[in-house]
N, C-alpha and C positions, 0 to 999 in steps of 0.2 A: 328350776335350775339347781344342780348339785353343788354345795360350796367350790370341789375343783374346778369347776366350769367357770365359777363366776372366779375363781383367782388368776384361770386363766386371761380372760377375756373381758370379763367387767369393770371401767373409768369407777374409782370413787372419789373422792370430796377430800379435798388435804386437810388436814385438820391442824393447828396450829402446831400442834407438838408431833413428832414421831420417834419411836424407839428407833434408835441406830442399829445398822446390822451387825455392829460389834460389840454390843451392848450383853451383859452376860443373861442368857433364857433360864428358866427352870429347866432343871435335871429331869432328862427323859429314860427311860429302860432304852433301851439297842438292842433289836431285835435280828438287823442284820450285819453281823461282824465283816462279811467280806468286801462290803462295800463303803466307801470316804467318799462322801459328793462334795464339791464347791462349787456354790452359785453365782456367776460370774454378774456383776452392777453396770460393766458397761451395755448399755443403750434400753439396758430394762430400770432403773432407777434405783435408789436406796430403799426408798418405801417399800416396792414390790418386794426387793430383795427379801428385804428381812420381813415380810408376809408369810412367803414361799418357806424362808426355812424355818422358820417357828410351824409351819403346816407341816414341812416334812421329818422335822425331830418329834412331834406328837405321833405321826404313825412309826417310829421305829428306825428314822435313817439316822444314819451320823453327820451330822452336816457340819463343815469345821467353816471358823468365820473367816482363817484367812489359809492362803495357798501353803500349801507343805507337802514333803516329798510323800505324806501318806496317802494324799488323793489317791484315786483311784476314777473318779468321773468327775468331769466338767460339766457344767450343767449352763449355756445360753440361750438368751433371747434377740430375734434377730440379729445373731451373728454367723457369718460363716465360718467354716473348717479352717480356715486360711486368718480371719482375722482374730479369732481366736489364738492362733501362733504367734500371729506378730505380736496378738497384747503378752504371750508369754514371754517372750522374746526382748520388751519390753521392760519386764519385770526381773529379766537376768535371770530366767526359770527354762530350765530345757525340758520340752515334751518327751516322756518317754514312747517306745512302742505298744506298752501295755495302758497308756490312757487313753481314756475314752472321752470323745468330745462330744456334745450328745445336743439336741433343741431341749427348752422346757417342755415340750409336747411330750416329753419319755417321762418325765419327772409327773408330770401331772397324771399321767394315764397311772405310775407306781401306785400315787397316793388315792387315787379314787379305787384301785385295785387291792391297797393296804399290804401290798408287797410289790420287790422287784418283776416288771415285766420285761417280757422277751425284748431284744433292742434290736430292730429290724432296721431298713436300710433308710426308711422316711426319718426313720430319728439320729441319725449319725450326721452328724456335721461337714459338708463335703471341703474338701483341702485340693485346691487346684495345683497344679504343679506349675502351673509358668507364676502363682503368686506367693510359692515357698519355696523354703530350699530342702524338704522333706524329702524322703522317695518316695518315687511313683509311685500315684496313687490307683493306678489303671486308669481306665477310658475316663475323658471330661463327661462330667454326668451334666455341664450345664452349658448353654447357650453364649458363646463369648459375649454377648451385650448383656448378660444378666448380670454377674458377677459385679456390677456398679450400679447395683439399685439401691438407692438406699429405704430403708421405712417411712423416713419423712419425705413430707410433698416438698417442704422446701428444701430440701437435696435432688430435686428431680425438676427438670426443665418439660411441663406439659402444656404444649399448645392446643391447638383445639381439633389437630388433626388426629384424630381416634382412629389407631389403625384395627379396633378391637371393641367396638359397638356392640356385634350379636352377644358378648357376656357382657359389659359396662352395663347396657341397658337390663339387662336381667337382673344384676346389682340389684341397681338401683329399684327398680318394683321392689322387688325385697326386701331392701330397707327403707324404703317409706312404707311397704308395709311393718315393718317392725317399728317403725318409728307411731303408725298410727294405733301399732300396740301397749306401746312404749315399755320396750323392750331394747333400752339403748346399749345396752353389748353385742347383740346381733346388730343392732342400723350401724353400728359404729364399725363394726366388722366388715359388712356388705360393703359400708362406705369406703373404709382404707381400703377393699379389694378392688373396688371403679378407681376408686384415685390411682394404683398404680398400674393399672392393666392400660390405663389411659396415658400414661407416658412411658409407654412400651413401643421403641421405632417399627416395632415387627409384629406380623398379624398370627395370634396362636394358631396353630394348626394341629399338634397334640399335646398332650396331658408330658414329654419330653421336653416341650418349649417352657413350661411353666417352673420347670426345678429350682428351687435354688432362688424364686422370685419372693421380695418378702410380703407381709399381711396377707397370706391366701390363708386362711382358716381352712380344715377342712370341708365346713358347709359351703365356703366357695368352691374348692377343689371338684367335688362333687357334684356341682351345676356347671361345671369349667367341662367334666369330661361325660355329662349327659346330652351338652348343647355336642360337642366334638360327638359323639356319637350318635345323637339320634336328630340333632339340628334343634332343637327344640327342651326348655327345662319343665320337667312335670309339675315342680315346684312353684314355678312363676306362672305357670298356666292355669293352677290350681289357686292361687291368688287371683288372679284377673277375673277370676270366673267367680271371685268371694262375693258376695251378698255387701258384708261389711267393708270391705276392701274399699269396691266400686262408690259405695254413700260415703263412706271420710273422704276419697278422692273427690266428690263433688259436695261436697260437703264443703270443704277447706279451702275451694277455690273460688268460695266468697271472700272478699276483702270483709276482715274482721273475724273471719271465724278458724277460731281453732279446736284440737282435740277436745275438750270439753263440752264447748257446746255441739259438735257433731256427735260425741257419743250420746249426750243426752239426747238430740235429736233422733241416732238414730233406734237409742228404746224406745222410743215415745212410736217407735213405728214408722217415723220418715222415709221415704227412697227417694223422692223428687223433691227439687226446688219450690216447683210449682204450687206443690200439699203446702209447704212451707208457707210461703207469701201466701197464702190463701187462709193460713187457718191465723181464726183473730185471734186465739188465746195468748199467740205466742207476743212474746214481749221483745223488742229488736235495739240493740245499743247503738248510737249515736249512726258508729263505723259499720254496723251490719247493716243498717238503713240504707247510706251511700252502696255500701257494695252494691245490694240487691239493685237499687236504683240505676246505677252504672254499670251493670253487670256486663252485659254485651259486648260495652268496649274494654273493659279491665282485663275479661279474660282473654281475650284476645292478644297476641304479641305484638309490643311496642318495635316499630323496625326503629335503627340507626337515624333514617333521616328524618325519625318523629321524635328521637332523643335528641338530636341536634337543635331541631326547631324549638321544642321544650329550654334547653340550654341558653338559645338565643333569649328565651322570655325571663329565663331565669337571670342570667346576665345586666339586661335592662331591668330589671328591676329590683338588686342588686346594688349594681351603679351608682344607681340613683340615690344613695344616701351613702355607699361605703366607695367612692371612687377608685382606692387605692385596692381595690378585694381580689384575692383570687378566688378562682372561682374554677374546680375541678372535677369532672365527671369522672365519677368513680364506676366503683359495682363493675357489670359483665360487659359492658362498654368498654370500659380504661383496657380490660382485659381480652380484647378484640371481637368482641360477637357483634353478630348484624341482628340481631332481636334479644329480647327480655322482654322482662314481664312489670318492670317499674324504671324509672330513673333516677338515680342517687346522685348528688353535687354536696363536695366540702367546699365549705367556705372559710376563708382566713384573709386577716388583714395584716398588715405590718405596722400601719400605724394610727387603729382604733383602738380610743379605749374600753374598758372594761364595759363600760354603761352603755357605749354606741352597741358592741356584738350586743348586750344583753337586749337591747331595743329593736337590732335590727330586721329579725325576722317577723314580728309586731307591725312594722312600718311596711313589711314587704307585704303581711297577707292584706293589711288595709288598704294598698293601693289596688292587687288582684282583686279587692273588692268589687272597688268604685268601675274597675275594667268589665265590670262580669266575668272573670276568667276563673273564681275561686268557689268550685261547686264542695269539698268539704278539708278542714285540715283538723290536725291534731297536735296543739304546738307543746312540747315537753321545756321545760326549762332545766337549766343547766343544773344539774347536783355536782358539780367539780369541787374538792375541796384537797387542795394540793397536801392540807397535812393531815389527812386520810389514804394517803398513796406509799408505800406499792400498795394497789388490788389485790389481792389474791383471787378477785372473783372473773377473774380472766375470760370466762366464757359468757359472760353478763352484757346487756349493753353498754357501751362504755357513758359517760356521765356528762358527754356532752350538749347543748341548747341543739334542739332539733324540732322539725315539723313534717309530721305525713300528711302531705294531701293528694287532693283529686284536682287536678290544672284542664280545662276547656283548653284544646288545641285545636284552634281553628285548620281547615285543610287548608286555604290558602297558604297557611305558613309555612308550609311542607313543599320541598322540593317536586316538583310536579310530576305527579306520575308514583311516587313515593311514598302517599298516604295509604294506608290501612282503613279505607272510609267504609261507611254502611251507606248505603242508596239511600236518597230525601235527606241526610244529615250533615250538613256544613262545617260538625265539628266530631272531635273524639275526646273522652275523657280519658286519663294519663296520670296514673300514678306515679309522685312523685316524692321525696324525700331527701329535705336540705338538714346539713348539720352544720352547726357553727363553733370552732374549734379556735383557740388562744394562737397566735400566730407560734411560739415556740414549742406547740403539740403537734405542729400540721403534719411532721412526717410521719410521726407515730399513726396517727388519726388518717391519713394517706394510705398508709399499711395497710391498717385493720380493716377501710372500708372498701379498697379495692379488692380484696377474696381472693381466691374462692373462700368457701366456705370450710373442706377440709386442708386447704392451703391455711390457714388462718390458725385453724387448730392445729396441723403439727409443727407450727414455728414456733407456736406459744409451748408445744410441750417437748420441741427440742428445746427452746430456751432454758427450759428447768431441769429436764434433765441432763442434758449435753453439758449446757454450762454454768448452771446453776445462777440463772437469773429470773426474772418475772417481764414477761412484755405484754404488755397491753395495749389500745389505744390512745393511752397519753404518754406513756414513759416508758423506760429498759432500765429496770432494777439490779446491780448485780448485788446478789444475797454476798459473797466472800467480802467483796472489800466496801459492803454498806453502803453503796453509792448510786445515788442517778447519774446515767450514760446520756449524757445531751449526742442531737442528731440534728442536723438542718436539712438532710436526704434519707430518702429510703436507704441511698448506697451507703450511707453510714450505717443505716441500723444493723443490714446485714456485713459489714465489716466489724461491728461489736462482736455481731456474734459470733462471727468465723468462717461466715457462706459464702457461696460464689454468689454476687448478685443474679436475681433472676428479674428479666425482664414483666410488667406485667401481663403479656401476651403469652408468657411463659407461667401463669400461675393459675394455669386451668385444669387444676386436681380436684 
């Protein structure tokens, strides 16, 4: 990948300190006198920002650090024609007729080209007229329901009614294939493009319906109007049909194994499971032991009223030492689905101490013992250490006391008619995962583990960039005025930050 490629499009690692984008650069030569860009920070960050113009003062452009009547181009990232005025507007700056309001897509094609490129009509910024006071600007080139999408999931209310599956789906192959390349600016990519096609009220029907929507990369675009024309992406079908592709997908959907060991498995020559458990050489960890042993039922999907009856065991046993507990299912349950593939419960008490949470999940596997119900766990103990907080490692498991196991789910416990059974076998194995959290983390640690998954990641990276704070699973840092934001609800958290609350039936991005 080309360094513009990767400034466009590739997550890096925040590093303790960052140069300001008004920080003074080394003096470049100016190669092009006719042109004055400013690169606008709202909703692309400071970091980016000043990445971008230090990239584009090295090849020759003039880039000023702050607005003045010399611009000549405006340069955004996920913003429209229209919000682009109002920040102007904002600013007490009036747009003339000779600026140009342009995507970072024009900018980056410049510098990888090492001169200005032609500025065609994908790279102009569209300015709606019922949302300025501008003149017409001719025909709406966008979808009245587009114009309020925002980039982040947690600006967007997605249920799980997907009126836009035939490309969602294609997505996603894609980025788990990129993901089992680990090629995480393309999964990241493919990913942002399912999350918002998926809280689209309306079924694409051409490459017109799509204008003006944000995170489509052109690599999405492009499987967007293959599928529209030909029903079908060359690109996803050419993955399906990958050699390597197919062994990481079955590969990874042992419990316990991940990219590593399926790569190595699959040099070693792997294609089946079967080779696998068969050959003695191989050496198996604790959790790859269970998987393979449980296979049958792990892979198989946990329904609703096998989560409930799991809930039920979890509950009673529980109880039974923390009486005062809550006790809340999280994960893609909280978030309305009738199947998954595991079952997550936070736990919180009001009025345990410190030593009982530390004990209590200890007392919970040894009763699962004596029950026969506990075929494998894996208990982590707490690393919380409140004066190591804010995280910055925000996308890390948060440092709460937790246990993955394997729970025996008898059928009878299941509502009748509602088990997921195998013929001859009286029970199902049920993956499971409890985490036990300090009673005044539980909304944070509520958040973080009811998901989704890119729901999760764009609140944590509106928080920093939007409002410049840090949120994770324990706490909401605001970096300006130095302080922890206590919350006793989710609807607080998103009230810090400035959101409409979203229901969690609504956070299926």
């Amino acid at each position: 990948m080309d360094p513009f490629q990767m400034a466009h499009s590739s997550p890096r690692k925040k590093r303790p300190r960052q140069m300001s984008a008004s920080m003074v650069s080394p003096p470049h030569d100016i190669k092009f006198q006719d042109l004055v860009l400013f690169i606008l920070e709202k909703k692309m960050g400071t970091t980016r920002r000043a990445f971008l113009m230090e990239l584009a003062r090295r090849k020759g452009f003039r880039v000023e650090n702050e607005l003045s009547e010399s611009v000549t181009h405006i340069v955004a990232e996920n913003n429209s024609g229209s919000e682009v005025l109002e920040w102007l507007q904002v600013q007490n700056i009036k747009a003339s007729s000779q600026l140009e309001l342009l995507d970072v897509s024009w900018l980056i094609e410049c510098m990888r080209a090492g001169k200005p490129v032609e500025m065609t009509e994908e790279h102009q910024l569209v300015v709606r007229r019922d949302d300025s006071a501008s003149p017409d600007p001719g025909p709406q080139k966008t979808p009245p329901l587009v114009k309020k999408i925002s980039p982040y999931a947690c600006q967007r209310r997605t249920t799980l009614n997907n009126c836009n599956h035939v490309f969602t789906d294609a997505f996603e192959v894609l980025a788990e294939n990129y993901e089992f390349r680990e090629n995480e600016s393309f999964y990241l990519a493919f990913m942002r493009a399912a999350s918002v096609l998926k809280s689209l009220p309306f079924t694409i029907i051409s490459m017109k319906d799509i204008e003006g929507i944000p995170c489509l990369e052109d690599k999405a675009r492009c499987v967007i109007e293959e599928i529209i024309e030909d029903g079908e992406s060359s690109e996803v079908k050419t993955v399906l049909n990958d050699e390597r592709y197919q062994s990481f997908k079955l590969f990874t959907s042992v419990f316990g194994v991940g990219l590593k060991t399926s790569e190595k498995w699959f040099r070693m020559g792997f294609r089946t499971l079967s080779k696998i458990r068969s050959d003695k050489t191989l050496k198996f960890t604790k959790m790859q032991k269970a998987g393979f042993l449980y296979y049958e039922d792990l892979v198989s999907c946990v329904t609703r009223a096998e989560a409930e009856a799991v809930g039920v065991l979890v509950k009673e046993a529980i109880w039974a030492f923390l009486p005062d507990a809550f006790i809340t299912m999280t994960g893609g349950f909280r978030r309305g689905k009738k199947i998954g593939h595991d079952v997550d419960f936070l736990i919180t008490s009001p009025g345990s101490t410190e030593e009982e949470e530390q004990e209590l999940l200890s007392k919970v596997i040894k009763l699962w013992e004596r029950k026969e119900l506990l075929l494998y766990y894996d208990l982590v103990e707490s690393t919380f250490e409140k004066a190591k907080l804010p995280s910055r490692q925000v996308d890390a498991l948060d440092h709460f006391q937790k246990c993955f196991l394997i729970l025996k789910l008898h059928h009878q416990r299941v509502e009748s008619g509602k088990s997921s059974q195998q013929e001859g076998k009286t029970w199902k194995a049920i993956r499971v995962d409890l985490v036990v959290c300090p009673y005044e983390h539980r909304a944070f640690a509520l958040l973080g583990w009811t998901g989704s998954r890119q729901f999760e990641r764009d609140i944590r990276r509106y928080a920093s960039h939007e409002r410049k704070m840090i949120l994770d699973n324990h706490n909401l840092y605001d970096k300006t005025k130095r302080i922890f934001l206590k919350a006793e609800s989710e609807e607080e958290i998103f009230a810090h930050l400035g959101l409409d609350y979203i229901e969690p039936w609504e956070r299926n991005a």
